[in-house]
C-alpha positions in Angstrom: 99.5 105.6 85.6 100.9 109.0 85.2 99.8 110.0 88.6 101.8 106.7 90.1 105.0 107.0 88.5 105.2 111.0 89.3 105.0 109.5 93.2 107.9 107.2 92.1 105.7 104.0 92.5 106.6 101.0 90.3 104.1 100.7 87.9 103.1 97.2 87.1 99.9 96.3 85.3 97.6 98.1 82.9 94.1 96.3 81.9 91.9 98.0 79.6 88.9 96.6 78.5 89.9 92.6 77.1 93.4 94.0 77.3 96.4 93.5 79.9 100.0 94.6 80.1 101.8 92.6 82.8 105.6 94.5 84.0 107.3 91.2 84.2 111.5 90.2 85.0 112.2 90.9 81.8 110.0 93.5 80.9 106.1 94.2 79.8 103.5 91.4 78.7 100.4 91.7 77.3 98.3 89.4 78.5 94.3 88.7 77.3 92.3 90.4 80.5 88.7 87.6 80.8 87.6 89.6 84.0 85.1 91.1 83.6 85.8 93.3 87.2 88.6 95.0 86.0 87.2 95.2 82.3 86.7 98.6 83.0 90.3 99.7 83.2 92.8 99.1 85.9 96.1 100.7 87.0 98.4 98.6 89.5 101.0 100.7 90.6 102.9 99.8 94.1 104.8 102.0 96.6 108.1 101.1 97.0 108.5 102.6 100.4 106.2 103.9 103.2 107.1 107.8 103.2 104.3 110.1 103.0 102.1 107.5 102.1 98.9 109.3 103.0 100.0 112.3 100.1 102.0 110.1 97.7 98.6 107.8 97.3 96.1 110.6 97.0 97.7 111.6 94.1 98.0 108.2 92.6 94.1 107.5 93.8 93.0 110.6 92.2 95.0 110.1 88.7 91.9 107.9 87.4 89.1 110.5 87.7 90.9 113.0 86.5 92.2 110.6 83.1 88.1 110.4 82.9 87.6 114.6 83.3 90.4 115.1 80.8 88.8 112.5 78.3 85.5 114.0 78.8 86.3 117.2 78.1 88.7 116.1 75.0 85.2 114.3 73.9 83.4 117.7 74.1 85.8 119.2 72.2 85.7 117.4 69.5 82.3 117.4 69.2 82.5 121.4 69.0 84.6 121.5 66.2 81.7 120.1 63.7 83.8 116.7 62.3 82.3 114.5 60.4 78.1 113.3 61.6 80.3 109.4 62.5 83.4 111.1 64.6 81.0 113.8 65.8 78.3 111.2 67.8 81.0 108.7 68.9 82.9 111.8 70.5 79.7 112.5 72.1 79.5 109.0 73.4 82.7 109.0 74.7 82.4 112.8 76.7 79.7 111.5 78.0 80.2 107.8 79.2 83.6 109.3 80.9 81.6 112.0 82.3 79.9 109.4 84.2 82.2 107.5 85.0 84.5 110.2 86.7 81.0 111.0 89.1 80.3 107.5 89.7 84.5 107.0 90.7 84.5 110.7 92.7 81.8 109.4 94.7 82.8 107.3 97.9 81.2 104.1 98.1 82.0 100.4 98.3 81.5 97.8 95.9 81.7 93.9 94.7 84.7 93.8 96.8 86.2 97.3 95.4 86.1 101.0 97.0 85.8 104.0 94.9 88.7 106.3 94.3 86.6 109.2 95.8 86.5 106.4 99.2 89.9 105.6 99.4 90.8 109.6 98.6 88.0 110.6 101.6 89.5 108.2 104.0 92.7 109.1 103.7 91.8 112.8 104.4 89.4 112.8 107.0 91.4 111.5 109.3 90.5 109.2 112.5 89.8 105.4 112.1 89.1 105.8 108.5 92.5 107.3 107.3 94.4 104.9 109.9 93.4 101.4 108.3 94.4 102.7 104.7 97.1 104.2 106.2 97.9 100.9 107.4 96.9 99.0 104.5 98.8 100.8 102.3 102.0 99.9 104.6 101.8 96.5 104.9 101.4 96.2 100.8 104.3 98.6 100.5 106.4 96.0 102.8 105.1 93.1 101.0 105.5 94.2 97.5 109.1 96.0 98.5 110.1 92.2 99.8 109.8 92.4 103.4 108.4 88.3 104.0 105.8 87.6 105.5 107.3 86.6 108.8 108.7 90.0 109.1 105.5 91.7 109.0 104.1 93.8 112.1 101.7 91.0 113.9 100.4 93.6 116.1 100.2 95.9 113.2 97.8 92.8 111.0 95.9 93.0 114.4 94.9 96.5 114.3 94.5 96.6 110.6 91.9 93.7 110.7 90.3 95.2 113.8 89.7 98.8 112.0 88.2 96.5 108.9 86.3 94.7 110.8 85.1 98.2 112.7 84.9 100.0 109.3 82.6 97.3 107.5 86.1 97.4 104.4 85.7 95.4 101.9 89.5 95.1 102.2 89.3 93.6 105.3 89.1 90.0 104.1 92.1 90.0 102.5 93.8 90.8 105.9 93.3 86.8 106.9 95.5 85.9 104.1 98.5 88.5 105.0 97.7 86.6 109.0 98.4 83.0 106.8 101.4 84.2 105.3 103.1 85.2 108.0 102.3 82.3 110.5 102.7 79.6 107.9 106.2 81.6 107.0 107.0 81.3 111.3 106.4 77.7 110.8 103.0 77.8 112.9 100.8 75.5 110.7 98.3 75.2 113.2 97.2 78.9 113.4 98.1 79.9 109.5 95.1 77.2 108.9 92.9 78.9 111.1 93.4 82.1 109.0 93.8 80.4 106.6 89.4 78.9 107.3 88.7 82.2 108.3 90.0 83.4 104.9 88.0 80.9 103.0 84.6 81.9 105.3 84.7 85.8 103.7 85.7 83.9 100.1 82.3 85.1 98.7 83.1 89.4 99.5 86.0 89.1 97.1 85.4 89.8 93.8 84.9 86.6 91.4 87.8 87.0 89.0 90.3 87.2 91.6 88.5 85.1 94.0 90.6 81.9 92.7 94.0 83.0 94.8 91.8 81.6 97.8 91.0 78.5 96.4 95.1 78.1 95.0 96.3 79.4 98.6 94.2 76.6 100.4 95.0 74.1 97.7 98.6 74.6 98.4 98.9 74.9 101.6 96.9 71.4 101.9 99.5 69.9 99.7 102.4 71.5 100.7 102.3 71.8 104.9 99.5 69.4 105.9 100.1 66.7 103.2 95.8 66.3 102.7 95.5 65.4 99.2 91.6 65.3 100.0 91.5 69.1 100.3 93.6 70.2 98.1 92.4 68.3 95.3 88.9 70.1 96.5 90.3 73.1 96.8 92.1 72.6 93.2 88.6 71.7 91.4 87.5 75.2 92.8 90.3 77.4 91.1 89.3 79.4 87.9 92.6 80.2 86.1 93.1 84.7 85.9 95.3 86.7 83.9 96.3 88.4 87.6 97.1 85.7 89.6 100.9 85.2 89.6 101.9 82.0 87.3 104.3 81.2 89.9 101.7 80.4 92.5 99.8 78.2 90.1 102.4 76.4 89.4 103.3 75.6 93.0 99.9 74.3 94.1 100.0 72.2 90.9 103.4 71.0 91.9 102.8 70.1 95.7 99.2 68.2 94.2 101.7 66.2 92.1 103.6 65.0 94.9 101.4 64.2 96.8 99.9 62.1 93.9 103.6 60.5 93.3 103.8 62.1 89.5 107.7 62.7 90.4 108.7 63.8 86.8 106.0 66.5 86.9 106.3 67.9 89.8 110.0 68.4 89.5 109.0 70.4 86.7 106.4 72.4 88.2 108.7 73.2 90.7 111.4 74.4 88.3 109.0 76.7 86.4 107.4 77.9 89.1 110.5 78.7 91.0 112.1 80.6 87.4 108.6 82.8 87.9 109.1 83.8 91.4 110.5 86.9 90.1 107.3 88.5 88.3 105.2 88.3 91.5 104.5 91.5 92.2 104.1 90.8 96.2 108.5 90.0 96.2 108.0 89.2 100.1 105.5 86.3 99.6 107.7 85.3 96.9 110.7 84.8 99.1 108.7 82.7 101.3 107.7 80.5 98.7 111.0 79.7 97.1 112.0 78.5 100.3 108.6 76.5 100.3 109.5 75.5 97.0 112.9 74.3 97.8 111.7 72.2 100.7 109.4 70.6 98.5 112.1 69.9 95.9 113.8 68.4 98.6 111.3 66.2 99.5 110.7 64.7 96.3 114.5 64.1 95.3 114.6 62.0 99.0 
């Protein structure tokens, strides 16, 4: 967290252990954290700009194994100084489970839909294909989170990012197809945001499980909302398993669009409300444009 805000990102979300702090509108949250993938501890902070990205997000990727060194050595410390047998053991405990866990996060590897910081940190550095998709990575989630819509978004830069993911076996590269959705539903080409939208759903099972749902709640909307298939999106709806981290505002828009198509008027006029007053804690702002305008339309449509 440290390491982000001295690179002037906005920091946004802090998750340790069963506990979550969410930066909201009107300021931070806490929230109960029930997945068990970011259990562990989790930092979200978010570039606001795409200067020096490559430097900026070293420093930021190599904040958490260095919080581990520093408590590792804190642990050993006190352990040294002879406290009490109770303080003395669980300090050891502690030097040594963060011991490990700044080797296990220095060490490049992918994981259960994750990389290490020690990966990210290498790619970046070492230059080539590696260091060009996180380069680009990190600049299309800098545009997206600084507001820049979906629409707006580089189509030939998507291409080349999902090529190098592809190329480079990323575990981020998944999440690519939804960025493609996005932006062609947001051009008003339904017929080829649902084919990324399929392809996005095909690679659902490499994302991890407790964030896994924004597929399910992306296809269940879109159903609803631009193709009118109550089928699917009710199928897509059953799938969804509620998560601290998914943004309220998108929850409440696929349960909105399911309601009109179901002809509950009075509720989905609600959901609409609520889930437009939300659009503001989303921490992707571009996406969030596009869906008040989604929103309003679908408003529309049920006032008519």
């Amino acid at each position: 967290a440290i390491a982000g805000v001295s690179q002037k990102f906005d920091f946004r979300m802090y998750v340790v252990g069963p506990f979550m702090w969410d930066k909201e509108q009107d300021g931070w949250r806490f929230k109960w954290n029930k997945n068990v993938n970011t259990a562990g501890g989790m930092v979200i902070c978010l570039p606001p700009g795409t200067d020096d990205l490559k430097k900026r997000f070293t420093v930021y990727a190599a904040g958490g194994p260095v919080a581990s060194l520093v408590l590792a050595l804190v642990g050993f410390a006190l352990f040294q100084l002879s406290a009490p047998a109770t303080i003395s053991y669980l300090s050891m405990q502690i030097a040594v489970f963060s011991l490990l866990i700044f080797m296990v996060t220095t060490i490049p590897f992918h994981m259960g839909g994750f990389t290490s910081d020690g990966g990210r940190i290498l790619n970046l550095q070492k230059g080539g294909d590696a260091s060009r998709f996180e380069v680009l990575v990190l600049k299309i989630l800098a545009q997206s989170s600084g507001g820049v819509r979906p629409r707006l978004l580089d189509w030939n830069e998507l291409e080349e990012t999902h090529q190098l993911g592809q190329k480079l076996k990323s575990p981020f590269a998944v999440y690519i197809q939804s960025f493609f959705h996005q932006s062609a539903w947001d051009r008003g080409n339904l017929d080829l945001a649902e084919q990324h939208l399929l392809a996005y759903i095909d690679d659902a099972e490499s994302i991890p499980d407790g964030i896994r749902g924004i597929v399910w709640l992306d296809a269940a909307f879109f159903y609803a909302a631009a193709k009118a298939d109550l089928a699917k999106a009710l199928d897509y709806w059953n799938r969804f398993k509620p998560s601290a981290i998914i943004p309220k505002a998108q929850v409440l828009a696929a349960e909105a669009a399911v309601a009109v198509l179901q002809n509950k008027v009075t509720d989905a006029e609600t959901k609409i409300e609520l889930a437009i007053t939300a659009l503001p804690n989303m921490l992707d702002r571009g996406n969030a444009l596009a869906l008040k305008d989604k929103l309003i339309n679908l408003k529309s449509g049920v006032l008519t």
